[in-house]
N, C-alpha and C positions, 0 to 999 in steps of 0.2 A: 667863941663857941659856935656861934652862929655861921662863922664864915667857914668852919674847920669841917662844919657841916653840909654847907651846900658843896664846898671842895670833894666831900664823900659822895654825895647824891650827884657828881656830876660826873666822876669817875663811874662809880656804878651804871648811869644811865649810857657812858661809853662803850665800856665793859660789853653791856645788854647788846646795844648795840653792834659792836663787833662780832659776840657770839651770835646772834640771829644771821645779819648776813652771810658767817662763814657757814652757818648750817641750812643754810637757803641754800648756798652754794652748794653743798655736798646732796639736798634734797633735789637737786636740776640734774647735779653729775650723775648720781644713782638710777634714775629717769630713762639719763639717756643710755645706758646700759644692758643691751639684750644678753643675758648670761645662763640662755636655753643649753640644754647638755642632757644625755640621758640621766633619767631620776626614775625614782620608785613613785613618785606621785607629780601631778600636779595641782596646787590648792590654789581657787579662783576668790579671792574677795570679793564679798557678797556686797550689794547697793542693791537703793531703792527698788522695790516690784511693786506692781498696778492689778489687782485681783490676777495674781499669779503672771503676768508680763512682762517681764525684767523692763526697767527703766534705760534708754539709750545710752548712758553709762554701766550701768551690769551686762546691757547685749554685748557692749564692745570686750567690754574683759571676756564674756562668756565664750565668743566669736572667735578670741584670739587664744583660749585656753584650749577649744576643739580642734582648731588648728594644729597648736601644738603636740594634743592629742592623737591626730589622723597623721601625723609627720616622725609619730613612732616616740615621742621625748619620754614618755611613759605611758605604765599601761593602766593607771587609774586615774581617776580623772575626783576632787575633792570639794564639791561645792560649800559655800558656807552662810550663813547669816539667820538669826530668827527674824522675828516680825516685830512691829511696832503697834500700838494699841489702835486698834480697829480694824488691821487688817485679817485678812481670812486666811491668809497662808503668810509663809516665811519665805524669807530669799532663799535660800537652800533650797527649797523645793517647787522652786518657779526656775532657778537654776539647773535643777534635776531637769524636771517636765522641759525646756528648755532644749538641754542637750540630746537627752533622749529622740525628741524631734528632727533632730540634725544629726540620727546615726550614732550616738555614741550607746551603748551595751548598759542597759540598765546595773549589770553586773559587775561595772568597770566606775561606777560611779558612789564616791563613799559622801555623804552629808554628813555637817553638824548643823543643826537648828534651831541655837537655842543661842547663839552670844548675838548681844543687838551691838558689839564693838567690837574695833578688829582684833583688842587685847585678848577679849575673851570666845570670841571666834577661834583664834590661834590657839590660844589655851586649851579648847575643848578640839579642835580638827590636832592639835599636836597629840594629843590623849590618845586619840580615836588611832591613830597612823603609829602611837608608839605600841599600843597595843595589838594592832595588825605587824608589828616589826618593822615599820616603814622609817628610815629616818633621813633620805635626802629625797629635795623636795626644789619645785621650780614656782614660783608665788609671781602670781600672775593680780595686776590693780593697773591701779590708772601711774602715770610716772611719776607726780607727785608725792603720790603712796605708798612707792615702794621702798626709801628709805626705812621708817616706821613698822612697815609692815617684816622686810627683812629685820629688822632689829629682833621685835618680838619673836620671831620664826624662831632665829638662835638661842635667846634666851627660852624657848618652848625646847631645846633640845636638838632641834630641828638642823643638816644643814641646809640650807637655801642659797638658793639664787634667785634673783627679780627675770621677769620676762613681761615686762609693761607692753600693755596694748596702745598700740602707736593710732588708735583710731576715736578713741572716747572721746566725749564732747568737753569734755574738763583741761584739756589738754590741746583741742584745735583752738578753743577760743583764748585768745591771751588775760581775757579779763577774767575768767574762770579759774585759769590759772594759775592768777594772782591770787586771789582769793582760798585757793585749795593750798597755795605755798603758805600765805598766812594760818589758814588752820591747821596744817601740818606743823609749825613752828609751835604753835600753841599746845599741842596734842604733845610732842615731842619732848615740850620743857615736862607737861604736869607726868608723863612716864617717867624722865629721869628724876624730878622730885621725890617721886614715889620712890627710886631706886632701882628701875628697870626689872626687877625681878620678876620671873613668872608669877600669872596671877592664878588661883589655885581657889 
């Protein structure tokens, strides 16, 4: 019984094994993917802000989302993220403040402010854009993130394409990067556990 059993736990632990790596591998290949195209929106995944200053990984997405903005890919621009306890403002709207600064049309830019995850981020920015009629979309994060993030997009209804910013610090440094692949993996199991279903 004993041995019928580590034979199971060993299979399993292979198993794991093989699925992490091949979905590490699909989180590197999707990364490297720019699949900008004209859309009805662009939706930047919100990161850390500093009393309203985006964090050198939210400038970079931000940086690469106005880009894609002023190159005509579409003509609204969809920041996203709430706040975390203690701070004074949300990402969305250090996002906003942000763009705004850099030319983009107060008028051209739709927030949601209130998901502190990209689950519920998506959930609420796919709301916001299905009730404006908006439903393809260019989802702009770090390369890492855009597996995960595209996933969600689609299950929000959404179609999507990733257009990773080739510049954040998550992504120059290799050991950052390790690190972001491992919690992407992690983040990735507990959504399919759940079922991947819109979260509502």
């Amino acid at each position: 019984m004993a041995r019928d059993l580590a034979r199971l736990a060993l299979v399993g632990l292979l198993l794991a094994v093989v699925a992490g790596g091949y979905t590490a591998v699909r989180i590197w290949q999707q990364g490297a993917l720019d699949e900008r195209r004209p859309v009805e929106a662009i939706i930047v995944m919100g990161a850390a802000q500093y009393n309203g200053v985006p964090s050198p990984v939210y400038q970079a997405r931000l940086d690469h989302a106005i880009a894609l903005f002023r190159d005509g890919v579409a003509p609204m621009l969809v920041v996203t993220g709430g706040k975390a306890e203690g701070d004074r403002t949300t990402e969305a709207a250090a996002g906003r403040a942000y763009a705004i600064g850099r030319g983009v049309p107060d008028a051209a830019i739709l927030f949601e402010d209130r998901g502190r995850t990209t689950r519920e981020s998506l959930a609420a920015g796919g709301a916001l854009l299905r009730a404006a009629g908006v439903s393809t979309v260019v989802v702009v994060s770090d390369r890492t993130h855009m597996l995960r993030s595209l996933r969600i997009a689609t299950d929000e209804a959404l179609t999507a394409w990733g257009s990773p910013s080739a510049t954040s610090p998550t992504d120059v440094d290799p050991v950052r990067r390790l690190d972001a692949t491992v919690r992407e993996l992690a983040a990735l199991a507990v959504y399919f556990i759940e079922g991947g279903r819109p979260h509502r």
